[in-house]
C-alpha positions as a Markdown table, in Angstrom:
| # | Residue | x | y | z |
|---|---|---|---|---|
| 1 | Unk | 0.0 | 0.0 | 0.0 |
| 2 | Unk | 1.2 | 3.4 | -0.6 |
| 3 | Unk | 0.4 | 6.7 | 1.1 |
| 4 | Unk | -1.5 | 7.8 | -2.4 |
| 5 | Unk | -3.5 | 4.4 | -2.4 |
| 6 | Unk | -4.4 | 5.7 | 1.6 |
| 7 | Unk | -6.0 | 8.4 | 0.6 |
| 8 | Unk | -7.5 | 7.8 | -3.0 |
| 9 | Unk | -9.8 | 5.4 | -0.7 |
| 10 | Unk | -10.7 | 8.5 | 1.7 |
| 11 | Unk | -11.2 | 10.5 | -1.4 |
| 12 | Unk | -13.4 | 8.0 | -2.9 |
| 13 | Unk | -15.1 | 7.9 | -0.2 |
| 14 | Unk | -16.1 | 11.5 | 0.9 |
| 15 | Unk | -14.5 | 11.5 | 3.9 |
| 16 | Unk | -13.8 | 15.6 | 3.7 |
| 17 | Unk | -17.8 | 16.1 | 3.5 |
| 18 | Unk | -19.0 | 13.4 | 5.6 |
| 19 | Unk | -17.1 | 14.2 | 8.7 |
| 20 | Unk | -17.6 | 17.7 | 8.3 |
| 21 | Unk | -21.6 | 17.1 | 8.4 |
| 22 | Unk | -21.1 | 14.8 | 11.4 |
| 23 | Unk | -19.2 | 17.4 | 13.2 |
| 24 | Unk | -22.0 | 20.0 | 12.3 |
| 25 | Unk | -24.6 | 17.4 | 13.4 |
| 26 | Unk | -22.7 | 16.5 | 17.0 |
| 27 | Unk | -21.6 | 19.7 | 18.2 |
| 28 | Unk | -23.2 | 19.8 | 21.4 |
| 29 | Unk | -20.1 | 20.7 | 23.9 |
| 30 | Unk | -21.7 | 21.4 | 26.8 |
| 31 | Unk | -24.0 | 18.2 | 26.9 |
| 32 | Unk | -21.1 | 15.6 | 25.3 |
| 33 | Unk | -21.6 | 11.9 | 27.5 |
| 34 | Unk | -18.9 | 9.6 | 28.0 |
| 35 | Unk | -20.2 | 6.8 | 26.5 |
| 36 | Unk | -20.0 | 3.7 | 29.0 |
| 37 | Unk | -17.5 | 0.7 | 27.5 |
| 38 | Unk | -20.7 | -1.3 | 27.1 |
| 39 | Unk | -22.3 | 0.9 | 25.1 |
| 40 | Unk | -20.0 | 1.1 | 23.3 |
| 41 | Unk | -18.9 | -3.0 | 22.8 |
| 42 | Unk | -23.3 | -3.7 | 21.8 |
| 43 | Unk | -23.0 | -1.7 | 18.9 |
| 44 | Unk | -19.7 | -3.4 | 18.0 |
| 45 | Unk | -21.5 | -6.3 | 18.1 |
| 46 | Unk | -24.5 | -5.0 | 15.6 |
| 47 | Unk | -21.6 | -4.6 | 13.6 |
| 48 | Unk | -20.0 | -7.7 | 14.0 |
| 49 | Unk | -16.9 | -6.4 | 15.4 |
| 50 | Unk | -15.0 | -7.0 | 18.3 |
| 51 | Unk | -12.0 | -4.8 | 19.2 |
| 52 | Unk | -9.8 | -5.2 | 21.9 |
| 53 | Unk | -10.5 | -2.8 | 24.9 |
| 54 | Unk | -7.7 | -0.5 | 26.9 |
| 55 | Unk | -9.2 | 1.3 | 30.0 |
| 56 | Unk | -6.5 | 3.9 | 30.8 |
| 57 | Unk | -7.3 | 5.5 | 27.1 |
| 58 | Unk | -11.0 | 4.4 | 27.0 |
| 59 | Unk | -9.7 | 3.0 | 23.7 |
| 60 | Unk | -11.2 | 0.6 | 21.4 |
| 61 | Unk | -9.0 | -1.1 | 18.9 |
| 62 | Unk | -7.3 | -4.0 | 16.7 |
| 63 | Unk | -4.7 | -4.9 | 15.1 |
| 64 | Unk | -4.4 | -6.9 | 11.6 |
| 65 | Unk | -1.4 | -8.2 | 9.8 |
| 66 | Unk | -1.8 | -9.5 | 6.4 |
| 67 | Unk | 1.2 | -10.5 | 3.9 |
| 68 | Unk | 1.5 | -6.8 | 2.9 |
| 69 | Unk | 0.4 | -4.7 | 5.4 |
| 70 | Unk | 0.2 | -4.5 | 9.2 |
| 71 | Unk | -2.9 | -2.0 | 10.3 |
| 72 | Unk | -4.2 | -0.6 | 13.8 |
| 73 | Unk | -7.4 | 0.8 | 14.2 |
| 74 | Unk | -8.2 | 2.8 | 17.5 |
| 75 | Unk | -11.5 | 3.7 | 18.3 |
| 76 | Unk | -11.4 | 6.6 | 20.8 |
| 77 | Unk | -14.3 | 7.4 | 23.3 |
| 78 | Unk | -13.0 | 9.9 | 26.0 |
| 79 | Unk | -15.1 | 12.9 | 27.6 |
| 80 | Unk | -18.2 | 12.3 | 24.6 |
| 81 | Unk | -15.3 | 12.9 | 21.9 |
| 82 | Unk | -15.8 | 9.9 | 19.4 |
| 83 | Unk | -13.2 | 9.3 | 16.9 |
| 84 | Unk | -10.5 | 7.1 | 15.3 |
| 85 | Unk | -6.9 | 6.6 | 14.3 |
| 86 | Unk | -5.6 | 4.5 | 11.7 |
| 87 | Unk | -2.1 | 3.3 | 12.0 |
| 88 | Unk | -1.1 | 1.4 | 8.5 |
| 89 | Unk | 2.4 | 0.2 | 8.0 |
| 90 | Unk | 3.8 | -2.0 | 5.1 |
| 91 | Unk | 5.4 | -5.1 | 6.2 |
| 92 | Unk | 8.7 | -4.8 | 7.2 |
| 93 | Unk | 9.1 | -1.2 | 7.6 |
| 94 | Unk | 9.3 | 0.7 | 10.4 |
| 95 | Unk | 8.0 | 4.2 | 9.2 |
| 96 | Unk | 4.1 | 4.2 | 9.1 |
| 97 | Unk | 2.3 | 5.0 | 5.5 |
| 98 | Unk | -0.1 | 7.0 | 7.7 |
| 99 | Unk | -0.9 | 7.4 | 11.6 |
| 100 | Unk | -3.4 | 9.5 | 12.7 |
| 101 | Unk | -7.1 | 10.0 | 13.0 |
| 102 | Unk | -10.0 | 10.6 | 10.3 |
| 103 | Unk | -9.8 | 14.7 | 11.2 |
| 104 | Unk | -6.2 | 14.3 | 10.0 |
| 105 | Unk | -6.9 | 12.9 | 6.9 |
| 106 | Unk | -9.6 | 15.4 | 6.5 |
| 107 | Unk | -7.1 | 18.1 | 7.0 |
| 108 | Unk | -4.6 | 16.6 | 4.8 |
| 109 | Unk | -7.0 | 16.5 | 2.0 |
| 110 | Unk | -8.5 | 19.8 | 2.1 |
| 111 | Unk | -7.0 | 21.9 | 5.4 |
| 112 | Unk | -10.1 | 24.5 | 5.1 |
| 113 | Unk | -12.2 | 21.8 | 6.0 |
| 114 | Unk | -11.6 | 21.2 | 9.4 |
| 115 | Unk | -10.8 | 25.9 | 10.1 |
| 116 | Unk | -14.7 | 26.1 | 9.0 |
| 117 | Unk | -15.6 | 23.6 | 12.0 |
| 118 | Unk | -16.4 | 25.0 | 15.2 |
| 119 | Unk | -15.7 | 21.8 | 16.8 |
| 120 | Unk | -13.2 | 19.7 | 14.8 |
| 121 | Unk | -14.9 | 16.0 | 16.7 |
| 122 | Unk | -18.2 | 14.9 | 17.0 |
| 123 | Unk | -19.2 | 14.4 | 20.4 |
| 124 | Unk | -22.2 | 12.3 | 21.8 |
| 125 | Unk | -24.5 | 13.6 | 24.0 |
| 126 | Unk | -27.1 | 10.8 | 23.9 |
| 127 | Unk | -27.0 | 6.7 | 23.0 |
| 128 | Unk | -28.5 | 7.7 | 19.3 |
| 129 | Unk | -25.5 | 10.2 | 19.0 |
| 130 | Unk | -23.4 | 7.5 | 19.9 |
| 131 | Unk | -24.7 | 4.9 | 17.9 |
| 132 | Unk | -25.1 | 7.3 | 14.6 |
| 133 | Unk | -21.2 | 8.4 | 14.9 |
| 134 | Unk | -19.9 | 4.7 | 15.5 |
| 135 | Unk | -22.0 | 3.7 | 12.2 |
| 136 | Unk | -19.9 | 6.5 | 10.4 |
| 137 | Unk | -16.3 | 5.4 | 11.4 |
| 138 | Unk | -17.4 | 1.6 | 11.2 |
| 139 | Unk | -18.9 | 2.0 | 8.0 |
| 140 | Unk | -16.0 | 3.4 | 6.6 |
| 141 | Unk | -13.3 | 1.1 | 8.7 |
| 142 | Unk | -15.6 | -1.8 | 6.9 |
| 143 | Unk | -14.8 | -0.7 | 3.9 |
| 144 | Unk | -11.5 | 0.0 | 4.9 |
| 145 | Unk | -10.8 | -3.5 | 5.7 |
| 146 | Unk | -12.5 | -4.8 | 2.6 |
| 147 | Unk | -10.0 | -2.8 | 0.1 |
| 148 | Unk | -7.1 | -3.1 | 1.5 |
| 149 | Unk | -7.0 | -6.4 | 4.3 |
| 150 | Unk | -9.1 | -8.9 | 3.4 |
């Protein structure tokens, strides 16, 4: 995989507008929720995915190595702030093709994006907030997975 090959798939995908319209949909500061860890692992399961859990960070993740590639994905819950990382290395090498999260990669692709946010997360003040974010980043880490591990 290739850094270009990283983010033709988030350009293919309309990662720049989608997150944009979910951080303009869950901006609510003042009434964010820290979601509870099994909130959070139920709606893993309508997705059919389990990740592993780490307390200190209220993190989410996993870890896949194929022939080609080895990837993390961390699933971040803290203080009603939902959002993800993607680590992605090519076997083999110790420099990362990418590592960061999806606001990043926003960023990266078009840096006004993120300045015309006022909050540059989403953040979940309720379960359906919760539940409507995770079914953006799992959607997309789905698809993810699809194109470039499986």
């Amino acid at each position: 995989m290739t850094k270009k090959e990283f983010f033709e798939f988030f350009e293919e995908n309309h990662i720049v507008d989608k997150y944009s319209q979910l951080c303009l949909k869950f901006n609510d500061f003042d009434n964010k929720k820290h979601p509870k860890k099994e909130d959070v692992m139920e709606l893993l399961k309508k997705w059919d995915i389990e990740l592993k859990y780490s307390h200190p960070d209220r993190l989410f993740y996993e870890e896949i190595k194929n022939d080609e590639i080895k990837f993390q994905l961390n699933l971040y819950t803290k203080d009603g702030i939902i959002s993800t990382s993607y680590l992605v290395w090519n076997q083999g090498v110790k420099t990362p093709i990418y590592r960061n999260g999806v606001r990043f990669i926003c960023e990266e692709l078009n840096p006004e994006s993120i300045d015309k946010l006022e909050y540059p997360y989403p953040f979940s003040a309720s379960d359906e907030d919760l539940s409507e974010i995770l079914d953006f980043y799992l959607n997309l880490y789905v698809k993810f997975k699809k194109t470039f591990l499986i």
